[in-house]
C-alpha positions in Angstrom: 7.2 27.0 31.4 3.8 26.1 29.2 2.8 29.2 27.5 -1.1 29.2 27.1 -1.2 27.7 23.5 0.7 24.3 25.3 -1.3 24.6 28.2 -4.1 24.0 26.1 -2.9 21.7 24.1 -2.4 18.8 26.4 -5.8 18.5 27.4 -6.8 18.4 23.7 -4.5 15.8 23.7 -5.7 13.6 25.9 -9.4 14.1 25.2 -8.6 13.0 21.2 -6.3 10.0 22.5 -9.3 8.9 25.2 -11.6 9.3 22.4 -9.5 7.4 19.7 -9.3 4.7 22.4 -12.7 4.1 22.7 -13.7 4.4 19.2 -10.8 1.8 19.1 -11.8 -0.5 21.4 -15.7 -0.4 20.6 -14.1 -1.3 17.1 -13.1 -4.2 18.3 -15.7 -5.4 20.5 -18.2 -5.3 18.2 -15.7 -6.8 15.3 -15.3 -10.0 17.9 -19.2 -10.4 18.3 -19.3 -10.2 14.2 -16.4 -13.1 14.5 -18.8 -15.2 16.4 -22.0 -14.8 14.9 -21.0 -15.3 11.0 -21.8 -18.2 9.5 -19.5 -17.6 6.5 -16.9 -19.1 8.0 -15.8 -22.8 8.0 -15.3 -21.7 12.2 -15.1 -18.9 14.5 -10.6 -19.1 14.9 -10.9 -19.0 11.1 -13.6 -15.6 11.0 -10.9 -14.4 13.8 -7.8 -14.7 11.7 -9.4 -13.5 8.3 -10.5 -10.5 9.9 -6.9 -9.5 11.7 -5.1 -10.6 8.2 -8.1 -8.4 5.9 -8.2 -5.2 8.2 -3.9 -5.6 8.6 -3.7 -5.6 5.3 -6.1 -2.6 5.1 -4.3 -1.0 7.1 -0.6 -2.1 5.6 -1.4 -1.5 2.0 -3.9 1.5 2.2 -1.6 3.2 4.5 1.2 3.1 1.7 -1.1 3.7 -1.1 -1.7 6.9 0.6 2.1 7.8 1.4 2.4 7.1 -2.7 -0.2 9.5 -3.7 1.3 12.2 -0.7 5.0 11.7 -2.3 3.7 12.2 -5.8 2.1 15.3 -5.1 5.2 16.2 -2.9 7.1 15.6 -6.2 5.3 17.6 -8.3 5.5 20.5 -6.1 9.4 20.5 -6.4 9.4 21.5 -2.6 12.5 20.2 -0.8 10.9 20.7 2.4 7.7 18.6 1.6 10.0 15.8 -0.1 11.9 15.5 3.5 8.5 15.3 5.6 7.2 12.8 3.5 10.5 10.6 3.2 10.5 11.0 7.1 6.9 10.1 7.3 7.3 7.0 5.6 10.6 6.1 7.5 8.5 6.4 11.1 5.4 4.4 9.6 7.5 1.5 7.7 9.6 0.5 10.7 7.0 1.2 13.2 3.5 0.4 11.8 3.9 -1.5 8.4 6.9 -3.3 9.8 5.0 -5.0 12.5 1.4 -4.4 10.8 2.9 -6.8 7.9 4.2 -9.6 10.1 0.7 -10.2 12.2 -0.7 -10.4 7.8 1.4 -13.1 7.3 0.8 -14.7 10.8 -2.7 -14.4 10.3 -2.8 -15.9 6.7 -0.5 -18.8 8.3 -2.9 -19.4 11.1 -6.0 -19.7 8.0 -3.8 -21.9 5.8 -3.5 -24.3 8.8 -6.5 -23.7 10.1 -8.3 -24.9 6.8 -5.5 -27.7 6.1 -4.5 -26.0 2.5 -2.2 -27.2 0.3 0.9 -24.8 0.7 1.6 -25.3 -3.1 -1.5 -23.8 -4.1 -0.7 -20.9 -6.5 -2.0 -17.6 -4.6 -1.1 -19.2 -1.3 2.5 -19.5 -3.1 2.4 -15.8 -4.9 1.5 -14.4 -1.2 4.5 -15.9 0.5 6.7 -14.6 -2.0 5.5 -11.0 -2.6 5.4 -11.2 1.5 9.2 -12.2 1.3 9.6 -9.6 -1.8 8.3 -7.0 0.3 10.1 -7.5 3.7 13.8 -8.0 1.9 13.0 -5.2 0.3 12.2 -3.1 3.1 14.6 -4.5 5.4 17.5 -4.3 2.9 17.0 -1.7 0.9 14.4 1.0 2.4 15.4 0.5 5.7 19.2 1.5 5.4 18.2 4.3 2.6 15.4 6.0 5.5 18.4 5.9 8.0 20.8 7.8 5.0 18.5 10.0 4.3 18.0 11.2 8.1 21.0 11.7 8.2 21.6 13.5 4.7 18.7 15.6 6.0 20.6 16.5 9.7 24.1 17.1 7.6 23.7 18.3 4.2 19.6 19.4 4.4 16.6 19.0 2.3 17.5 20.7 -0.4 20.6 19.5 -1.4 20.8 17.6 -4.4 21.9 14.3 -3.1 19.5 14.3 -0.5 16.1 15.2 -3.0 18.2 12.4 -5.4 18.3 9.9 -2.5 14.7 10.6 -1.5 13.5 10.8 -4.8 15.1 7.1 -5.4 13.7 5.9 -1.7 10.1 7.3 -2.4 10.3 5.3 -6.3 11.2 2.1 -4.7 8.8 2.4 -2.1 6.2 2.4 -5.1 7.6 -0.5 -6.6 7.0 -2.3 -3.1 3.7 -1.3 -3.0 3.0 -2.8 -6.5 3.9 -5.8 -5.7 1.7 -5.8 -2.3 -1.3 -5.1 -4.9 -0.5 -7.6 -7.0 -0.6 -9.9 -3.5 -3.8 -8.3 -3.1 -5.1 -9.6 -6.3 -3.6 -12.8 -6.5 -5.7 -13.4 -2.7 -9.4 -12.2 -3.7 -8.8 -13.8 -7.2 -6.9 -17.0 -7.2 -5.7 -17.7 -10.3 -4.4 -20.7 -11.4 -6.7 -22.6 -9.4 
């Protein structure tokens, strides 16, 4: 039986989602007429699969960036409890949004490599492939496995014992590492050095 605060609730609910869609799809609409009225670019596929690998990537990197700065704070607070919500925060978002989010980036920066016939050799074409390939073992190898350990640390042991704040502590440091290297990818794509 809804008690009054759920029975409110889902309307909210769907009014925020309806709106989100819209803003979502009006997003897009008007980002396809910007595809094809730019002349910046060599053709309208190419101003299509720039701006799906740019706003990914927006999405992908500035979406970890801000997971960092949350598990920072997290970590200066000492709180067991906030350590756990953030190492399950970044579990749900990694496998479900940067995951996928990450492989329609490197689609897209294939699709403008071929697009523009570049020479695959070229140093920041070569430096993204392999911070791409740095990034993905490392989440599918290593922070992968440790998000699934953690849950269940979390479920048997809970948030504050020590191996789990140790385990999370370790997830949420490597997890910083991996987004360096996505920044360096960053830089090495706006500045192309070696060129």
């Amino acid at each position: 039986m809804d008690t009054p605060h759920h029975a409110e609730a889902a309307p909210d609910r769907r009014a925020s989602n309806a709106v989100t869609a819209v803003v979502g799809l009006a997003v897009v609409a008007l980002a396809l007429v910007f595809v094809f009225n730019t002349h910046v670019a060599p053709s309208h596929w190419y101003a299509f699969f720039k701006w799906v690998h740019v706003t990914g990537a927006v999405l992908w990197v500035g979406g970890g960036l801000t997971l960092t700065i949350l598990a920072l704070k997290a970590e200066r607070s000492s709180e067991p409890a906030e350590m756990a919500m953030i190492a399950r925060q970044a579990a749900f978002v990694g496998e479900r949004v940067f995951a996928p989010i990450g492989l329609l980036v490197l689609g897209m920066g294939i699709a403008m490599v071929v697009n523009l016939d570049l020479d695959w050799g070229t140093s920041w074409i070569v430096i993204g492939l392999v911070g791409y390939a740095i990034t993905f073992l490392t989440g599918l190898l290593v922070l992968g496995p440790q998000a699934k350990r953690i849950a269940h640390l979390i479920e048997s042991v809970g948030a504050e014992a020590a191996e789990t704040q140790a385990a999370i502590k370790r997830i949420l440091l490597i997890a910083r590492v991996d987004e360096g290297v996505l920044l360096l990818v960053i830089a090495a794509m706006i500045l192309k050095p070696f060129t």
